[in-house]
DRENNUBA-554525 format. One record per residue: x, y, z of N, C-alpha, C, O in turn. Coordinates in steps of 0.2 Angstrom, whole numbers, plus 2048, in hexadecimal, padded with zeros to 3 digits. Example, Ala and Ser with C-alpha at 12.3 -4.5 7.8 and 13.67 -1.06 7.14 Angstrom:
2
8427E482783E7EA8278427F08278477EF82A;8407F58238447FB824840800827843806828;
***
This chain:
278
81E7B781E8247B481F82A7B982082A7BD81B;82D7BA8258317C28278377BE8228387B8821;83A7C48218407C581C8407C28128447C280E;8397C08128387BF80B8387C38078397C9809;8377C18018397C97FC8317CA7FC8317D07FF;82C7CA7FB8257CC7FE8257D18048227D6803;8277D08088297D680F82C7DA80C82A7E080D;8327DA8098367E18088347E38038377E8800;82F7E07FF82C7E27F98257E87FA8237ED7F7;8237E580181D7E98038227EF80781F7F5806;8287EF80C8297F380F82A7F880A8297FE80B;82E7F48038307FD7FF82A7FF7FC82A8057F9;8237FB7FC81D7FD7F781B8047FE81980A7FC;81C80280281980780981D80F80981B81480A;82680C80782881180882881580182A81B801;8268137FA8218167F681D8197F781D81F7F5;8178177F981381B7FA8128237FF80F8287FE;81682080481782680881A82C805818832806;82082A7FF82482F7FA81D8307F581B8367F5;81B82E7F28168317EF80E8367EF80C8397EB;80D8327F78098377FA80E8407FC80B8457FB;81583F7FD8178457FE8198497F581B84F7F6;8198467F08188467EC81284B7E981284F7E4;80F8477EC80784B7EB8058517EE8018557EC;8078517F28098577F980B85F7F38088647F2;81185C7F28158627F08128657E781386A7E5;8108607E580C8617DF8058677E080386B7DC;8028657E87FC8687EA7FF86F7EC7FE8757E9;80486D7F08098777F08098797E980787E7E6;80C8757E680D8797DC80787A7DD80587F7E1;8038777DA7FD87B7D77FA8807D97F78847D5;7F98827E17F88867E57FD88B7E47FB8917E2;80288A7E48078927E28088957DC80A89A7DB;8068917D68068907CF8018967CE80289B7CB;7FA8947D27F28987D37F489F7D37F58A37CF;7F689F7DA7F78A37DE7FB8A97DA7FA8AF7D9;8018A67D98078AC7D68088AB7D080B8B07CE;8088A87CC80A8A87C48058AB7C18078AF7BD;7FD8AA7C27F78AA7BF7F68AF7C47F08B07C3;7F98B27C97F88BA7CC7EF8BB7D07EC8C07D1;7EC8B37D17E68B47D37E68B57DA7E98B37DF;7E08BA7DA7E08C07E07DC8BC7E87D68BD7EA;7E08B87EB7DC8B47EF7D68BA7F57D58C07F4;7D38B77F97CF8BD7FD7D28BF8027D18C5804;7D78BB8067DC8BD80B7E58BA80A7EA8B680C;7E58BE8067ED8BB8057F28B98097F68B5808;7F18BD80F7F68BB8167F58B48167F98B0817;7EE8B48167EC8AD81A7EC8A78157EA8A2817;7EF8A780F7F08A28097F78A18097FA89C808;7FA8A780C8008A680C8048A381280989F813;7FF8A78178008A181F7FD89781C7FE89281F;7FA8998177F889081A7FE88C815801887817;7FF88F80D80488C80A80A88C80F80C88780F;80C89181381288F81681188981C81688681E;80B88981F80A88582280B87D81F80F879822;80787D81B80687581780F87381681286E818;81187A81281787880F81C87481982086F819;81B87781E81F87482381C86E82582086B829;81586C82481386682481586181F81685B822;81786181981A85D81782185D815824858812;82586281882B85F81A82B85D820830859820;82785C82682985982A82685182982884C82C;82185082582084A82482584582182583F822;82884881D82D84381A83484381F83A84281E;83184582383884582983883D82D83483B831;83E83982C83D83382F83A83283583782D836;83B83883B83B83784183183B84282F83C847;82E83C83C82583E83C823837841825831841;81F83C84781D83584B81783084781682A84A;81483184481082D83F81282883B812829835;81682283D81881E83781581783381781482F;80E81883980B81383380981682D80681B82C;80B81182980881382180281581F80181B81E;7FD8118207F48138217F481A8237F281F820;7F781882B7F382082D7F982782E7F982B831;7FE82482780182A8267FC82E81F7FB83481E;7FB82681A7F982A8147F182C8197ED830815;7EE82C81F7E782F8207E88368217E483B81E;7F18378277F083D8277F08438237EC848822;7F783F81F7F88448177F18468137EF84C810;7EE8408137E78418117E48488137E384D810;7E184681A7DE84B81D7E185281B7DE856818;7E685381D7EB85881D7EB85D8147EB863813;7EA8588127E985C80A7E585D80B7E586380B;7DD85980C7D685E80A7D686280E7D186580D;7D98638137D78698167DB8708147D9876814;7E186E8127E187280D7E08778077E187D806;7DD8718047DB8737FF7D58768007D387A7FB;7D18748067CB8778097CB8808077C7884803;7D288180C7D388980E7D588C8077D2891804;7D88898057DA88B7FE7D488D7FA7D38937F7;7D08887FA7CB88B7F47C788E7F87C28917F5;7C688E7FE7C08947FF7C589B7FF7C18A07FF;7CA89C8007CF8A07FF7CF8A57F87D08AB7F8;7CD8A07F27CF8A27EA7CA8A07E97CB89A7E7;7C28A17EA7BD8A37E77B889E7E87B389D7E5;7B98997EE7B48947F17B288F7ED7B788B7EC;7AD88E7EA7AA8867E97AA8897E07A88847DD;7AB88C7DD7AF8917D77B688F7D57B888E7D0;7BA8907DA7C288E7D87C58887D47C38827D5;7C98897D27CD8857CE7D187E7D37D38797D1;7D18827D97D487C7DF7D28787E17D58737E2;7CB8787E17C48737E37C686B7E07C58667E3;7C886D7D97CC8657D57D18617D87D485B7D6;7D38657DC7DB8627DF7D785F7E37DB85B7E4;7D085C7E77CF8587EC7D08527E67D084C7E9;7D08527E27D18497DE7D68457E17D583F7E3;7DB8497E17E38457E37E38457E97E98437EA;7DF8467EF7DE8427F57D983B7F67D98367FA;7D483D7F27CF8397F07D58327EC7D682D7EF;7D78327E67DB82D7E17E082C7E67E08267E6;7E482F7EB7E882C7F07E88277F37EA8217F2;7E482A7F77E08267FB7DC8207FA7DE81A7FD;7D78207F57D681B7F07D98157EF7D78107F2;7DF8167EB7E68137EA7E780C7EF7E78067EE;7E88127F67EC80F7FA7E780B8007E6805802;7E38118027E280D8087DA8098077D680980C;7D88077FF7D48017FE7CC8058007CC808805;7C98047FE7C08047FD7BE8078047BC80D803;7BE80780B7BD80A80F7C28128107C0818812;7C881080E7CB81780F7C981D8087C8823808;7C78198027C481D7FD7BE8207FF7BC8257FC;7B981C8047B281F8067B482380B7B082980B;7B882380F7B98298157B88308107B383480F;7C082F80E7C383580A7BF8388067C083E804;7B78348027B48388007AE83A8047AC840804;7AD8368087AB83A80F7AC8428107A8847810;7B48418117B784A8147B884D80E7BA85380E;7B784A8097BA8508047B18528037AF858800;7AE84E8057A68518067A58578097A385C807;7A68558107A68598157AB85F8147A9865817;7B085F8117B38658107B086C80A7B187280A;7AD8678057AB86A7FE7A486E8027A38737FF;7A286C80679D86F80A79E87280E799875810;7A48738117A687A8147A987F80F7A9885810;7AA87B80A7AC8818057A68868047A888C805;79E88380279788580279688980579388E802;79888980B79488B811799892813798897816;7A08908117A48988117A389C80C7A68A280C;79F89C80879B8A08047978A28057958A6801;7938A180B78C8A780C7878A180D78889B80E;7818A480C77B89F80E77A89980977B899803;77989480C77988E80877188E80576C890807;7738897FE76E88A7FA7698867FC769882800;7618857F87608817F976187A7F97668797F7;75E8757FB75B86D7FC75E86C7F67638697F5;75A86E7F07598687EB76086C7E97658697E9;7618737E776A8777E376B8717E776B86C7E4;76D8727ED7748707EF7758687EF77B8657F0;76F8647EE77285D7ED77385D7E57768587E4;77285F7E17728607D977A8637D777C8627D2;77D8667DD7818687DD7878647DE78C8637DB;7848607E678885B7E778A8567E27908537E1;7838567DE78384D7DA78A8517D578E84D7D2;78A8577D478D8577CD7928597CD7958597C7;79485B7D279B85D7D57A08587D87A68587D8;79D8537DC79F84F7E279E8467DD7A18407DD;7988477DA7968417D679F83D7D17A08377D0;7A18427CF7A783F7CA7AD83D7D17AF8377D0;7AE83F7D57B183E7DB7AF8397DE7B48367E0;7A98357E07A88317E17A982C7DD7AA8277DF;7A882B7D47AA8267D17B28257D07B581F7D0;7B582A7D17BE82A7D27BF8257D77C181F7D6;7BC8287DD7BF8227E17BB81D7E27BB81A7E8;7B681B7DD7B58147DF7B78107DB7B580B7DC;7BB8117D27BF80F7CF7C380E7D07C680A7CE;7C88157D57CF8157D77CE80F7DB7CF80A7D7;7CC80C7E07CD80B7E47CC8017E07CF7FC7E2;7C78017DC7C67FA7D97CF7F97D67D47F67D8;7CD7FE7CF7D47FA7CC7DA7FC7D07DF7FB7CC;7DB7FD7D67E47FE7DC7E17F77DE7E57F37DF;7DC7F57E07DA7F07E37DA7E87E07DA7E37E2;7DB7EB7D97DC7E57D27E47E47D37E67DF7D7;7E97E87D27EC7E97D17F27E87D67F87E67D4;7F07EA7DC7F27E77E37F37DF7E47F77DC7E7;7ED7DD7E17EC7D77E37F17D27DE7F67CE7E0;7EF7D27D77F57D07D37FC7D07D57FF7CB7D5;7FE7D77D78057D97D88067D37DE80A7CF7DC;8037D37E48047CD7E98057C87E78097C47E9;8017C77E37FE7BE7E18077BC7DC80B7B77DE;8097C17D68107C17D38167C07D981A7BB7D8;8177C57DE81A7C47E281B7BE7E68207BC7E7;8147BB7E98157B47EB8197B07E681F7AE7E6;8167B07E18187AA7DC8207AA7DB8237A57DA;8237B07DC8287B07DB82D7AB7E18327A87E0;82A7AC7E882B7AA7EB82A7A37EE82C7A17F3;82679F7EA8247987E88267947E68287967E0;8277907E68257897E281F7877DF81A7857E2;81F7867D881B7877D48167817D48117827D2;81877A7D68177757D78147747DF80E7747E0;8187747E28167747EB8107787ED80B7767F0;8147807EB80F7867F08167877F481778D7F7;81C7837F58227847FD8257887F982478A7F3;82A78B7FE82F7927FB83478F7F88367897FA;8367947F28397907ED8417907F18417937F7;84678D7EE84C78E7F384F7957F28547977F6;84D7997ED8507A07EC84E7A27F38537A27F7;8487A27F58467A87FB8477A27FF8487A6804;84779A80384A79880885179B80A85479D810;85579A80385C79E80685B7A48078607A6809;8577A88078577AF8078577B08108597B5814;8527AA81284F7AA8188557A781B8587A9820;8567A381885D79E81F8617A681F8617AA824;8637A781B86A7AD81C8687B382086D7B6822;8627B482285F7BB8278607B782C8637B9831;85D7B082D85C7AD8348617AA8368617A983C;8667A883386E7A68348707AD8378717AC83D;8707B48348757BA8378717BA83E8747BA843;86B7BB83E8677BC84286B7BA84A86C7BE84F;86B7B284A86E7AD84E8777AF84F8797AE854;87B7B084A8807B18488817B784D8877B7850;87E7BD84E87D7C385387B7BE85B87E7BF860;8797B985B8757B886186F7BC86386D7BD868;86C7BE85D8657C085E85F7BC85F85A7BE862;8627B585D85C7B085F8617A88608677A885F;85D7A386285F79C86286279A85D86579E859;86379485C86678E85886178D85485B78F856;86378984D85E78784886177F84686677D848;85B77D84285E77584085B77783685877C835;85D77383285A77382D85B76B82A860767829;85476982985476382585476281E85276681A;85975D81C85975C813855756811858751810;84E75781084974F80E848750806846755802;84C74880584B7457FD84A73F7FD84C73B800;84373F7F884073B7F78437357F28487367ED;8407307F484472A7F18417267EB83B7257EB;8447247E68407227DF83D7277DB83A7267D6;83E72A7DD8387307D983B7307D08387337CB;84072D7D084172D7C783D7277C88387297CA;83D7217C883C71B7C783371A7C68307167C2;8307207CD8297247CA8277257C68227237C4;82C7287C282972C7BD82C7297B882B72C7B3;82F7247B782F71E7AF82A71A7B18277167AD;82A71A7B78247137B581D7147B68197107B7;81B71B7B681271F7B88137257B580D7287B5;8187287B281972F7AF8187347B48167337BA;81B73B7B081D7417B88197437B981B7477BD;8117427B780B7467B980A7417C28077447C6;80D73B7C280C7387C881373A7CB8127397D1;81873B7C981D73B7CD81B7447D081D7457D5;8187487CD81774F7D081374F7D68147527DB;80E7497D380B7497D880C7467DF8097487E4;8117427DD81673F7E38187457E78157467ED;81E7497E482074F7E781A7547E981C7567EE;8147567E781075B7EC80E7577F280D75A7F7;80C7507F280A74B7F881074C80080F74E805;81574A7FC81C74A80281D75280381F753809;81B75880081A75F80181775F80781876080D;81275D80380A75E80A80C75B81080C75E815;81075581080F75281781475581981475781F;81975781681F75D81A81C76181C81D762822;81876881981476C81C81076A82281076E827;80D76582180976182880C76182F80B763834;81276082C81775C83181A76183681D75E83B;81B76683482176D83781D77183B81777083A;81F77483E81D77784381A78183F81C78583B;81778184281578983F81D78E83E81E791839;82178E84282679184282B79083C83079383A;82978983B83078683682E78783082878782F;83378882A83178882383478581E83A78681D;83078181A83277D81783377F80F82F78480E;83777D80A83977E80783A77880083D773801;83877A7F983A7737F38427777F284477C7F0;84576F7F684C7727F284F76F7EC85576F7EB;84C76E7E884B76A7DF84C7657DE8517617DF;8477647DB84475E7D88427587DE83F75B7E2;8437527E084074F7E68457517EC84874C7ED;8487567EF8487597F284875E7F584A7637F2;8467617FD84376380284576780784776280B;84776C80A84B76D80F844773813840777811;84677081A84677381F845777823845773828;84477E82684A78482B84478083083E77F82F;84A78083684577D83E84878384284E781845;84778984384878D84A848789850844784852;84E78B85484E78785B84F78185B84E77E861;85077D85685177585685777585B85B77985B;85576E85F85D76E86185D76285C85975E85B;86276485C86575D859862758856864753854;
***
């Protein structure tokens, strides 16, 4: 339903995530520069640690730049994504390979990801953070055998794959609830129809809308049900409710996909008809 509080509830949950993905960004610079110069650890090529920290660093400032041509949400948290392990790739083959203390920052692209972009995006990421942890292996000299290196994997890569397959359960719990509250809010508890907080919310965007001449004319209906006290002393309100969910449904029946209907309290009902004329 465009302009409900559901929509601009998800556009700010979106523009959350983005700030917090760069968030995590600038955490992954701390910890990296923390390594590096506070704790005075002697990386193998320091030029080249310090070309990639200032690297990332101009990658995430320009990420939170409005005009980053990447603005879908999904496939900004992919790039970000990416773009960290790969970093962090360089880094720890950088400060002592598959040995470093770096190696642990793959969780927080893993948990990210997880999070946000739900059970498939959790399997990629540990995908690449697979295939990265294995370039780390393999930038250390000859790879080990068959059986080390998968004994290696399970025990290394195993705790990473439990992360993000609970990250991604309870964001996925949690996701869902939050929407389900958010409806409700936006409801009629009785009906299922929009309560009149958010029909007015919708008349007032699609009145300005029209009021610019951005779109056509509208009509709105006011339907009140007749008797409906008279129901309910002489059968009680458990049939007079059910009176009002009946005349719901057949309003819902009756409207066209474009129009939305509305409880405007107690027996009755209002309308919005885009494009109605008279």
């Amino acid at each position: 339903i465009p302009g409900t509080r559901l929509e601009v509830v998800q556009r700010d949950e979106h523009a959350s995530i983005v700030k917090s993905l760069t968030r995590v960004d600038w955490l992954v610079l701390l910890v990296v520069a923390l390594h590096t110069l506070v704790l005075r650890a002697a990386p193998e090529s320091p030029r080249l640690l310090y070309a990639t920290l200032a690297a990332y660093t101009l990658f995430v400032i320009a990420f939170r730049w409005r005009g980053f041509p990447v603005q879908d949400t999904g496939a900004r948290i992919a790039l970000g994504a990416a773009a960290m392990v790969a970093f962090i790739t360089v880094v720890a083959i950088l400060t002592g390979g598959s040995s470093s203390p770096m190696v642990n920052l793959y969780l927080l692209p893993i948990v990210l990801v997880a999070m946000t972009l739900g059970r498939r995006g959790a399997f990629v990421i540990f995908v690449g953070v697979t295939l990265a942890w294995l370039s780390v292996i393999v930038g250390e000299g000859p790879l080990p055998d068959a059986a080390e290196l998968l004994a290696r994997m399970f025990g290394e890569l195993g705790p990473y794959a439990l992360v993000a397959y609970l990250t991604q359960a309870l964001a996925g719990t949690i996701m869902t609830a939050r929407r389900r509250i958010e409806e409700m809010a936006e409801r009629d508890a009785l009906t299922g129809m929009l309560n009149l907080r958010t029909f007015k919310a919708i008349l007032s965007r699609e009145h300005a809308l029209r009021a610019r001449g951005a779109r056509g004319g509208y009509g709105v209906l006011l339907v009140d049900m007749d008797d409906l006290k008279e129901l309910n002393d002489a059968h009680g309100h458990q049939a007079g409710n059910r009176a009002i969910t009946a005349v719901a449904g057949a309003i819902q029946r009756a409207i066209r996909t474009t129009d939305m209907a509305a409880r405007y309290g107690g027996d009755e009902f209002v309308v919005f008809l885009p494009d109605a004329s008279p």
